[in-house]
C-alpha positions in Angstrom: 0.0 0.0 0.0 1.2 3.4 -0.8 0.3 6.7 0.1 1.5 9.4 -2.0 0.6 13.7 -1.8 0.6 15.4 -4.8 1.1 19.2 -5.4 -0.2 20.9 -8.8 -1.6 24.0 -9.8 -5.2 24.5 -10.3 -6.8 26.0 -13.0 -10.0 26.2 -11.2 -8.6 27.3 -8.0 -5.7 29.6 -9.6 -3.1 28.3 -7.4 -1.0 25.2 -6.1 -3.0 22.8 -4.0 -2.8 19.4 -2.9 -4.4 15.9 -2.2 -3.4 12.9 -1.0 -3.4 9.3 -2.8 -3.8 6.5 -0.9 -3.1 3.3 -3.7 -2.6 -0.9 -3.1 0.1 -1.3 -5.2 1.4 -4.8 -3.2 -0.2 -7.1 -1.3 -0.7 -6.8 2.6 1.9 -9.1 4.4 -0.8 -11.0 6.1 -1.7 -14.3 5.8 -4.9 -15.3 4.6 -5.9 -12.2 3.1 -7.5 -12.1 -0.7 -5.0 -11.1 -3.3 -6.1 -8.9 -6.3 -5.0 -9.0 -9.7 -2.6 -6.0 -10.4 -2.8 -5.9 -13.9 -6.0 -3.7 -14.3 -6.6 -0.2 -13.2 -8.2 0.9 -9.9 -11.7 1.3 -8.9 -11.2 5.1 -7.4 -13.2 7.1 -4.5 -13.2 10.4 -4.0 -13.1 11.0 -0.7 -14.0 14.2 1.4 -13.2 15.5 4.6 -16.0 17.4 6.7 -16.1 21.2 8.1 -12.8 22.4 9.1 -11.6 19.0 8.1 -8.7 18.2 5.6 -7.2 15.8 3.1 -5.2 13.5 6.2 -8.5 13.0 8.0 -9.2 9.7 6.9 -5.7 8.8 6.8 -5.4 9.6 10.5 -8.4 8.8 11.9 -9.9 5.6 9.1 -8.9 2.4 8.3 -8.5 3.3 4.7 -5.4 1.9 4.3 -6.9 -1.6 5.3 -9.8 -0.7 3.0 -7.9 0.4 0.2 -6.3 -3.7 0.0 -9.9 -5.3 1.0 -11.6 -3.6 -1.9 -8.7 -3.1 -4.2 -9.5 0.3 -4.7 -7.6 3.9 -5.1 -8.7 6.6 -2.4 -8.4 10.2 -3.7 -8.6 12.6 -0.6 -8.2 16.9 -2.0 -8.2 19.2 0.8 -11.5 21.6 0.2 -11.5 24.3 3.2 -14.4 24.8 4.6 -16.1 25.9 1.0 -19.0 23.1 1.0 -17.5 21.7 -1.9 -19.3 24.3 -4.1 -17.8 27.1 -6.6 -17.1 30.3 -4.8 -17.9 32.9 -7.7 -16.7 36.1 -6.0 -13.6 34.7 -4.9 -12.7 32.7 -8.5 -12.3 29.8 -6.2 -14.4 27.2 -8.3 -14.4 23.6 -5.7 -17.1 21.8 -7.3 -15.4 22.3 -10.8 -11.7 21.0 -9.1 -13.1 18.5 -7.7 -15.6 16.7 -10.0 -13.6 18.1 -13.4 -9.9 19.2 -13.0 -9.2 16.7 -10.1 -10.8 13.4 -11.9 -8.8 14.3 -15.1 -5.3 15.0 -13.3 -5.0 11.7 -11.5 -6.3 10.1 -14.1 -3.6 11.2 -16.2 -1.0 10.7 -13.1 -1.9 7.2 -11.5 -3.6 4.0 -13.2 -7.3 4.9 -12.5 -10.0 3.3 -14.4 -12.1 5.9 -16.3 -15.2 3.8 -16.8 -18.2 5.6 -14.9 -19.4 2.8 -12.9 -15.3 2.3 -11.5 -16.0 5.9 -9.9 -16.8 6.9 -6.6 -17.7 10.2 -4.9 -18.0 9.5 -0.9 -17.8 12.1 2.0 -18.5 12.8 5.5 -20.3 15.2 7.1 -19.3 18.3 4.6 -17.6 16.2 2.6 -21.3 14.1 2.8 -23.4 16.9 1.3 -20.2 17.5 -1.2 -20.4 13.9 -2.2 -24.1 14.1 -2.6 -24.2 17.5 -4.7 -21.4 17.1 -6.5 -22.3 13.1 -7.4 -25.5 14.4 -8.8 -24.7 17.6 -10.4 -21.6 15.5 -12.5 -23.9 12.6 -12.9 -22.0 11.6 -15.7 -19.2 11.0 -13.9 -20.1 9.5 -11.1 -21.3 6.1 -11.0 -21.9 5.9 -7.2 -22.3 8.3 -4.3 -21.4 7.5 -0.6 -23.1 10.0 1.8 -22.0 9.7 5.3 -23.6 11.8 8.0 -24.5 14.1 5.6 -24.1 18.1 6.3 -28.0 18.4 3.7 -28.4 21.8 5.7 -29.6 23.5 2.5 -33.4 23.9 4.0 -31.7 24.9 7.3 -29.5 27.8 5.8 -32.8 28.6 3.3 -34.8 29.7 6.5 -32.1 31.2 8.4 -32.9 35.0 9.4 -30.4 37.9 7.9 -27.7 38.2 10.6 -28.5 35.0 12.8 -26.2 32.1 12.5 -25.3 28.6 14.6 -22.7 27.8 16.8 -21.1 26.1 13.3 -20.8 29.3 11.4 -22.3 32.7 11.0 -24.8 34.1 8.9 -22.3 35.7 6.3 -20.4 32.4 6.0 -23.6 30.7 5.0 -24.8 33.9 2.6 -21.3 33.7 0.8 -21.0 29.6 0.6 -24.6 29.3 -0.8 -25.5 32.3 -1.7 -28.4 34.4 -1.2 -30.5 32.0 1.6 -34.0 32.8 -0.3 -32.5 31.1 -3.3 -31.1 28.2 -2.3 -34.1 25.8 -2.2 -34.4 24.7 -5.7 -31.1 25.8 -6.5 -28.3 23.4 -7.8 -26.8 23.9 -4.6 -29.8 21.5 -3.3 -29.6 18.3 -3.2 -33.1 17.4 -3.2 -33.9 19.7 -6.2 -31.2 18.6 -8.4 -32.6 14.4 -7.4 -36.0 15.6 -8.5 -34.8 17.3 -12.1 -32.6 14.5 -12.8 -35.5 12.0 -11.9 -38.1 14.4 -13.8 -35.6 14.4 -17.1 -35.0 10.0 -16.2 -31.5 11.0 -16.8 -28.7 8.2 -15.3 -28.7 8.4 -11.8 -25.6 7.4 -9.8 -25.9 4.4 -7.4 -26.7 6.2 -3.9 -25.5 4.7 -0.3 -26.7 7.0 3.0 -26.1 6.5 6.5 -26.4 8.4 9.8 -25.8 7.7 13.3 -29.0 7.8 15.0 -27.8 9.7 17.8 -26.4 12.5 15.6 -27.2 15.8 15.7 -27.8 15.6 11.7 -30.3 12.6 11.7 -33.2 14.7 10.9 -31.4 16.2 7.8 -30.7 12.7 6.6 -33.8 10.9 7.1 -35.9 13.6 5.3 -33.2 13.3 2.4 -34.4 9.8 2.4 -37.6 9.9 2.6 -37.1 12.8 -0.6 -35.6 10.3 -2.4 -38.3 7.4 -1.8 -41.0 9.6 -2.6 -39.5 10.8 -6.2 -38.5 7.1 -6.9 -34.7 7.6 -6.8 -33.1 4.2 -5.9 -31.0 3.9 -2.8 -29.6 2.2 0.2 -30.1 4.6 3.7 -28.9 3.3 7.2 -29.0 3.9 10.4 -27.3 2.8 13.2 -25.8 3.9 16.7 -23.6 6.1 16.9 -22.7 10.1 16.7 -20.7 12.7 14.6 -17.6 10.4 14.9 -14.9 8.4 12.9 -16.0 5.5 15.0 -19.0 5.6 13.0 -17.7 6.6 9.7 -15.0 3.9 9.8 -17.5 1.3 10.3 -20.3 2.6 7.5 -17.6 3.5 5.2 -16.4 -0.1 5.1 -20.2 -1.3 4.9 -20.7 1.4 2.3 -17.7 -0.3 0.0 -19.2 -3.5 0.7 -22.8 -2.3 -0.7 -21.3 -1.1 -3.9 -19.3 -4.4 -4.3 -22.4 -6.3 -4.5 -24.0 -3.7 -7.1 -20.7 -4.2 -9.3 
């Protein structure tokens, strides 16, 4: 297993960033465990930090290393800020392009990915959950499945939020300049549940979706309507729940559930 951080500059972002690679180019030196056959390319997640999160979060605190060899597959981790995972017009700053255009094509060119659509993954937590979510469904096309972990789907949240009032997360402007005016946002391509419903509406190709939440987290509200959003347009998906909170404890054991779902689709 290899993990490797990469430093380029971004068109979309107009200056150097970085990500980290995490690939399993040998075998595991433990007994009994499956080998894979090298000679292909990798299956390939994108995978996304949450709010004030970066790329080494899963490194540190997962067992992606040990999932990386169980499932054969690459793990692409970018470092996003705290920007939602959407373009930031005023500032130039365009995430969503990076990271579902510029970023797929760069280490496609740079490591032996497979570009077949149904060999790519788009998976977050928290943040990175909603990120995974939007940005699976707004690049449909290139994104054959989408793995949603204790998802941030705050969009109705921010959409009601009075001028000047924030959370103890983040203030009013944050929200205003990540999203947006708030009276906007619903039905927006910034929501989630609108951009389900048009792509349902149009029978367009829908990824493969996979949702969890712990039920004792302070999101589970958020993530059980997004379910029940989905059931009620007819989009097909697989949503858990289980115990647990806003914790890698619970994000290492769903992600590894997660990868075991999308196995059995593939």
């Amino acid at each position: 297993m290899a993990i490797i951080k990469v430093r380029f500059r971004s068109e979309a972002l107009k200056r150097s960033v970085s990500f980290s690679v995490c690939l399993p180019l040998e075998d595991p030196p433990i007994p009994n465990i499956p080998r894979h056959n090298k000679a292909g390319k990798f299956k390939t997640m994108y995978l996304l930090h949450g709010f004030s999160g970066d790329e080494m979060d899963w490194i540190y605190y997962s067992d992606i290393d040990a999932l990386s060899f169980k499932y054969n597959m690459a793990f692409v981790m970018p470092s996003i800020e705290n920007s939602f995972y959407l373009d930031d017009v005023k500032r130039e700053a365009y995430y969503a392009k990076y990271l579902g255009e510029e970023l797929v094509a760069f280490t496609r060119r740079a490591f032996p990915l497979s570009y077949k659509w149904e060999d790519t993954l788009i998976g977050g937590l928290s943040m990175g959950g909603y990120g995974a979510m939007r940005n699976g469904l707004y690049y449909h096309d290139v994104f054959g499945a989408i793995i949603a972990l204790s998802s941030a789907y705050i969009t109705d949240d921010v959409a009601a939020m009075p001028p000047g009032q924030g959370n103890p997360v983040a203030s009013y402007d944050y929200y205003e300049h990540t999203f947006g005016p708030p009276s906007e946002l619903k039905g927006s391509d910034k929501d989630p549940k609108a951009l389900a419903s048009r792509l349902a509406e149009a029978k367009a190709v829908i990824p493969a979706i996979y949702m969890a939440c712990g039920s004792e987290d302070f999101l589970i509200e958020q993530n059980r309507d997004n379910h029940r959003h989905l059931e009620k347009i007819g989009v097909p998906h697989r949503y858990d729940e289980g115990p647990g909170i806003h914790d890698f404890k619970f994000w290492n054991e769903y992600i590894d559930k997660a990868l075991q779902w999308y196995t059995e689709l593939v």
